[in-house]
C-alpha positions as a printed Julia matrix, in Angstrom:
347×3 Matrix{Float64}:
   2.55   29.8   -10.4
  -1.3    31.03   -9.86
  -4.86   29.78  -11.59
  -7.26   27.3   -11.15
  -6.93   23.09  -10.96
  -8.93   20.35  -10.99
  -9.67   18.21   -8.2
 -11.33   15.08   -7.29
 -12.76   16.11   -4.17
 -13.77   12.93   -1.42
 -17.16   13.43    0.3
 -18.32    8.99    0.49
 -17.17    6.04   -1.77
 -20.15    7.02   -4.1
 -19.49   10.93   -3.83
 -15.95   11.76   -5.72
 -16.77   15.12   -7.46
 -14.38   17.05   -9.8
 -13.98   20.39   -8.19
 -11.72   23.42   -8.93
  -9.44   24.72   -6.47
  -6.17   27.4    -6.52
  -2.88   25.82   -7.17
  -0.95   25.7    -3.91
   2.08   28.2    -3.23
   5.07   26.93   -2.35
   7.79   28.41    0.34
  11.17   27.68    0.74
  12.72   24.31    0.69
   9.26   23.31   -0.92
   8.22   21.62   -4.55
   5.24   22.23   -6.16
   5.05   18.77   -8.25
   2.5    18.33  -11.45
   0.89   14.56  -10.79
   0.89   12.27  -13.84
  -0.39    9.18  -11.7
  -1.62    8.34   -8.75
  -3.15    5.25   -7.29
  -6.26    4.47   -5.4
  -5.26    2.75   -1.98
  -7.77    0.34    0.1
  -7.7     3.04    2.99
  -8.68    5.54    0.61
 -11.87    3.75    0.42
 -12.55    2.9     4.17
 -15.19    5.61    4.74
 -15.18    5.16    8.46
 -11.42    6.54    8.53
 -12.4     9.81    6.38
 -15.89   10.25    7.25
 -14.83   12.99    9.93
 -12.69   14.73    7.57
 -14.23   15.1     4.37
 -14.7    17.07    2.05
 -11.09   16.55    1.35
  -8.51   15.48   -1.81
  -7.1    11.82   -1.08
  -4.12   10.34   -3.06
  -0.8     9.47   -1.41
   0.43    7.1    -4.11
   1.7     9.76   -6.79
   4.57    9.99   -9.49
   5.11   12.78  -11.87
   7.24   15.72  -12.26
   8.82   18.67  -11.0
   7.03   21.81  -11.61
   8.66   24.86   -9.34
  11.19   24.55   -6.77
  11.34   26.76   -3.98
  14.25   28.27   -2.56
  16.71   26.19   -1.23
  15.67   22.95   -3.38
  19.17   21.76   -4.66
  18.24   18.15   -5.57
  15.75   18.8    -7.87
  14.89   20.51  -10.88
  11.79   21.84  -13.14
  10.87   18.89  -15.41
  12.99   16.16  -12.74
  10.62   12.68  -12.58
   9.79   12.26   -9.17
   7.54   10.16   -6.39
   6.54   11.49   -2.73
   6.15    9.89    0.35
   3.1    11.31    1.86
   4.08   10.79    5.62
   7.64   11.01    6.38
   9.43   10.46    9.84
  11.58   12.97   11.96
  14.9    11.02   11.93
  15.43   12.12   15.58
  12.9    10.63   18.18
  13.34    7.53   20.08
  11.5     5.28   17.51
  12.98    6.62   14.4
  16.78    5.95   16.47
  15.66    2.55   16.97
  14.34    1.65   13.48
  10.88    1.74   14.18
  10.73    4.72   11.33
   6.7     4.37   11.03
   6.12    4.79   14.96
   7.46    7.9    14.48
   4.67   11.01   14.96
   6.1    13.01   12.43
   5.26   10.29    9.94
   1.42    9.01   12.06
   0.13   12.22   10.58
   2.6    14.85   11.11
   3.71   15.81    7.41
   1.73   15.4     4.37
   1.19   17.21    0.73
  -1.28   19.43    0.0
  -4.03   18.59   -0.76
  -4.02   15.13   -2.3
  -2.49   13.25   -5.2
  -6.17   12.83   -7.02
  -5.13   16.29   -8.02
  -3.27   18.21  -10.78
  -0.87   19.61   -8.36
   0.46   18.92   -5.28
   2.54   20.86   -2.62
   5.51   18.73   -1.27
   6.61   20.22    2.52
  10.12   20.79    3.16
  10.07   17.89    5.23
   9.0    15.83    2.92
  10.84   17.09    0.29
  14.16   16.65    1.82
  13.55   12.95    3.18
  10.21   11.41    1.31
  11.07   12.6    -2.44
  12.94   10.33   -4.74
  14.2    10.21   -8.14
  12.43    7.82  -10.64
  14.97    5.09  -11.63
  15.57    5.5   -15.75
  13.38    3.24  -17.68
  10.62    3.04  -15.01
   7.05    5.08  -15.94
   4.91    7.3   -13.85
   2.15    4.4   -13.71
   4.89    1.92  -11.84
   6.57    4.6   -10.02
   3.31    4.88   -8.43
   4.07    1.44   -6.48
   6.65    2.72   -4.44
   4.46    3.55   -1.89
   2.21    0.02   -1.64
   5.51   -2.04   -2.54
   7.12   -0.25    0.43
   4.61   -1.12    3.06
   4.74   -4.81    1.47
   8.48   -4.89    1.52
   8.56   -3.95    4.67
   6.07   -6.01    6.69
   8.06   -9.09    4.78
  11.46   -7.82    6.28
  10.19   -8.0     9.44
   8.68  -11.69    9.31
  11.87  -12.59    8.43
  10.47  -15.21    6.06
  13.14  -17.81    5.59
  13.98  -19.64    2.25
  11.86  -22.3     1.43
   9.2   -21.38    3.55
   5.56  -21.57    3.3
   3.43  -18.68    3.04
  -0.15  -18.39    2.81
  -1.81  -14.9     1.88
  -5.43  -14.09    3.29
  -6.7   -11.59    0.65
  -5.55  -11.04   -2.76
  -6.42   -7.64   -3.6
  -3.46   -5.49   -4.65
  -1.81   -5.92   -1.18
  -2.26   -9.59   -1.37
  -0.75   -9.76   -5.09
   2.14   -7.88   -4.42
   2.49  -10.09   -0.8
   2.8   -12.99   -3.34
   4.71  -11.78   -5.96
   7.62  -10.54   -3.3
   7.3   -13.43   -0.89
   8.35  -15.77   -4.78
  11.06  -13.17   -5.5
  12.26  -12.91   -2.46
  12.78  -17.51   -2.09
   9.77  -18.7    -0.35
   8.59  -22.07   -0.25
   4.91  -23.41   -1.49
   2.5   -19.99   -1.36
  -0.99  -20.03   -1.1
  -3.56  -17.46   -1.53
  -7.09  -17.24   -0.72
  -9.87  -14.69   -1.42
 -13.59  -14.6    -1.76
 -12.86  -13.2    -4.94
 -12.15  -16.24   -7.88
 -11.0   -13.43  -10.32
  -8.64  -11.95   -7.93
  -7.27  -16.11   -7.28
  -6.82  -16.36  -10.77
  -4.96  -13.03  -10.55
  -2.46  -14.53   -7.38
  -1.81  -17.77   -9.48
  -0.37  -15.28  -12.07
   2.26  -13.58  -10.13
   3.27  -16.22   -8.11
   1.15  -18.13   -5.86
   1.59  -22.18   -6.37
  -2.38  -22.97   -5.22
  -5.48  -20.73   -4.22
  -8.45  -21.48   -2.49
 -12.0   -19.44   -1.99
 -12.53  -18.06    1.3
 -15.32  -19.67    3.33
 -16.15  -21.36    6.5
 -13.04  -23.79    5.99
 -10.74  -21.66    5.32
  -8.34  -22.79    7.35
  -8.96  -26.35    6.38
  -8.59  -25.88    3.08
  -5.68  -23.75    3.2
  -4.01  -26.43    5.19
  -5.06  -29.22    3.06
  -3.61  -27.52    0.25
  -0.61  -27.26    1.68
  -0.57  -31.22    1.8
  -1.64  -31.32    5.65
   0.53  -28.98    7.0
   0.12  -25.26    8.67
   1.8   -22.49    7.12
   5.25  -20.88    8.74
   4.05  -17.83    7.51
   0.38  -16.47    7.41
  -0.33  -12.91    5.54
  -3.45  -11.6     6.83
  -4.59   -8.85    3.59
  -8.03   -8.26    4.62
  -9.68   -7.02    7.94
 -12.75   -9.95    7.91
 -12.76  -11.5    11.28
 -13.13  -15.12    9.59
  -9.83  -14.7     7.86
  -8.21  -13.83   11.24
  -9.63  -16.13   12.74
  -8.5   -18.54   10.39
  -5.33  -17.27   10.05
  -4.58  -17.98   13.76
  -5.97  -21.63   12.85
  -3.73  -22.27    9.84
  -0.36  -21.37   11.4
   2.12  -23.61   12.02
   3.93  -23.97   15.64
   6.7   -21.54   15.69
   5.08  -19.47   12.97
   4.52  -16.02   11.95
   1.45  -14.19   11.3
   1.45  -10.75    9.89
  -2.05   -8.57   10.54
  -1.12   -6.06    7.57
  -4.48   -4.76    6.77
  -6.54   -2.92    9.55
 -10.37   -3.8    10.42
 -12.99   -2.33   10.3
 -14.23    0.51   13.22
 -13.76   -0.65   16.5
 -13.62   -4.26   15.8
 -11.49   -6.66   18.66
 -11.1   -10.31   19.09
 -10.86  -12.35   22.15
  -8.54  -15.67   22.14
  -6.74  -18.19   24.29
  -3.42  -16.92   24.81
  -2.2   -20.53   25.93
  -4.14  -22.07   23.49
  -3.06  -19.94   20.29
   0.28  -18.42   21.59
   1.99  -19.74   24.55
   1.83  -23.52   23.47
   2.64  -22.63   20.13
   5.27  -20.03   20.07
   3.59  -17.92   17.78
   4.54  -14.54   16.42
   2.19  -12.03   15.47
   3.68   -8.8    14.03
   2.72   -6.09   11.59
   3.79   -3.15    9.98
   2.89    0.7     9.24
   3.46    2.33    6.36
   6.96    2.69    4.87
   9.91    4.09    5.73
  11.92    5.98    3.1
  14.2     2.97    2.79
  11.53    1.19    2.25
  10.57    3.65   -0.56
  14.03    3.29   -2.37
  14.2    -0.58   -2.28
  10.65   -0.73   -3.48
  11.7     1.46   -6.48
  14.81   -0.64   -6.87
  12.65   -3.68   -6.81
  10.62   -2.06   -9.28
  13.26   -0.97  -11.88
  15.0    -4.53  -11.56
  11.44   -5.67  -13.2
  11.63   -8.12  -10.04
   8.21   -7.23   -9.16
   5.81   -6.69  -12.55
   3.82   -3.89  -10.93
   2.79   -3.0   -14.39
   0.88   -5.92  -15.06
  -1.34   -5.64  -11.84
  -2.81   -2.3   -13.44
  -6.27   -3.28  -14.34
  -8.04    0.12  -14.69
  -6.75    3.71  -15.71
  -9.49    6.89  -15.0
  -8.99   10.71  -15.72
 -10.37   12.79  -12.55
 -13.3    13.72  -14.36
 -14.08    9.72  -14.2
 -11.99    8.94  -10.65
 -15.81    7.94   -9.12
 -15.8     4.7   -11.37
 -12.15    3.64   -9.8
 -13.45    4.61   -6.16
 -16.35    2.32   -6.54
 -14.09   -0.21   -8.54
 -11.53   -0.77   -5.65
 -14.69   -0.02   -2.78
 -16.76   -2.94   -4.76
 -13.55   -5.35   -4.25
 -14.97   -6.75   -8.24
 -13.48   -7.22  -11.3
 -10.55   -5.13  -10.84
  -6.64   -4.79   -9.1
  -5.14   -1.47   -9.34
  -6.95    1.51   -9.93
  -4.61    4.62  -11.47
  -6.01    8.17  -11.84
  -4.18   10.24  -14.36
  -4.88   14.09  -13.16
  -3.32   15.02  -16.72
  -5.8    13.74  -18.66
């Protein structure tokens, strides 16, 4: 397949242009897949992470369909509904043997499609083809199949907290990360959760899919989180934003013998000194986090998905053709009025 697509091509949060650019070729053991949808991602919006590397096509959360196979591709067809794992992991180096699938180098930036799911087309490596491409369940749509990827990284940083029925859970930040902490960490048995975001729309937004109380984020955070859990510290804290306060209160609002997860990042170079035996060692806390997902994590997340456990389609507050995909970058970069951003390339 030759000619021309369109492109929304990345050069700042306010820069998304619609370009034209050749439709990849594909080799052997290769897909070349037409993108239907495909969502925006917080860390497609954290400039300092691209700024090195653009002009370039982002996208990693796509669904849509099979458009050319190339030799060797037995699994799929032309016209098969599909989603891709961006980053997939080797299967044979010490960390993928041990479970730790998203240590893995392969998947920390060794595979990926070309260029980008903001995109008409995308070319799926081999690699990724054979372990990071999956079959959309029947009765699931392109926009939902889209949350395999986000559900996946949520799903799996709640595996390994290990939260136990009946616990509580608080969740720092309720963008789209946040929501979908909530809505799993209900599904899944936990106890009282609370949420808590600058953001009152985006509270309103975590009472709907789950969360029993939310507060605003301010200077008593953790006081307030606390006192809405009727005194007590949380087992489980869910850090969804990379503010400083919110850590900060985070390591405040857990309870002794508790879990925090850190799974958003923060911004450039940002550290933060603490008391070991003060916050840790007297304590007994855990603090974990997660990368990614793993292709298990992929299939659950779709499973998840098709069960209507998790109502992914309801968190969709915003749909954009690439001609318009600037207004969703500065949507989800704004952190407004807004949850899940979905480009459709085909419009």
């Amino acid at each position: 397949m030759t000619g021309q697509m369109r492109v929304a091509m990345y050069y700042s949060n306010k820069d998304v242009r619609l370009e034209n650019m050749p439709i990849p070729e594909i080799g052997p053991g290769e897909i070349l897949m037409k993108i239907e949808a495909s969502g925006i991602c917080g860390s497609d919006v954290m400039e300092w992470y691209r700024r090195d590397k653009v002009p370039l096509v982002l996208g990693h959360e796509v669904a849509g369909t099979v458009e050319k196979v190339g030799k060797d591709v037995t699994r799929f067809k032309k016209g098969d509904w599909i989603v891709a794992a961006h980053h997939v992991p080797c299967n044979t180096c010490d960390y993928c043997h041990h479970g730790h699938h998203t240590a893995c180098k392969s998947l920390q930036g060794g595979t990926n499609f070309h260029p980008g799911g903001f995109a008409e087309f995308v070319r799926l490596p081999a690699i990724n083809v054979d372990r990071g491409t999956f079959p959309i369940p029947e009765g699931v749509s392109f926009e939902e199949a889209t949350f395999a990827e986000p559900l996946g990284c949520v799903l799996r940083g709640q595996n390994k907290m290990r939260i136990k029925h009946g616990a509580s859970v608080f969740v720092i930040g309720t963008g789209i990360s946040g929501l979908l902490h909530v809505s799993l960490a209900r599904a899944m048995g936990a106890g009282k959760i609370i949420a808590a975001d600058i953001s009152e729309y985006r509270n309103d937004m975590a009472m709907r899919f789950g969360a029993d109380y939310t507060v605003l984020s301010d200077k008593d955070l953790a006081a307030n989180l606390i006192k809405a859990n009727g005194g007590k510290k949380a087992q489980n804290v869910i850090i969804c934003t990379g503010a400083i306060p919110a850590i900060k209160a985070a390591l405040d609002s857990v309870d002794k013998g508790g879990t925090i997860l850190f799974f958003a990042p923060t911004g450039e170079g940002q550290t933060l000194p603490v008391s070991i035996n003060e916050v840790f060692w007297k304590k007994e806390v855990t603090l974990t986090t997660t990368y990614a997902a793993a292709p298990a994590d992929h299939i659950a997340a779709l499973e998840l998905i098709r069960a209507g456990t998790i109502p992914v389609d309801e968190m969709i507050t915003h749909r954009f053709g690439l001609a318009d995909a600037q207004k969703g970058f500065r949507l989800v970069a704004g952190g407004g009025d807004s949850v899940k951003v979905i480009i459709l390339p085909q419009e």
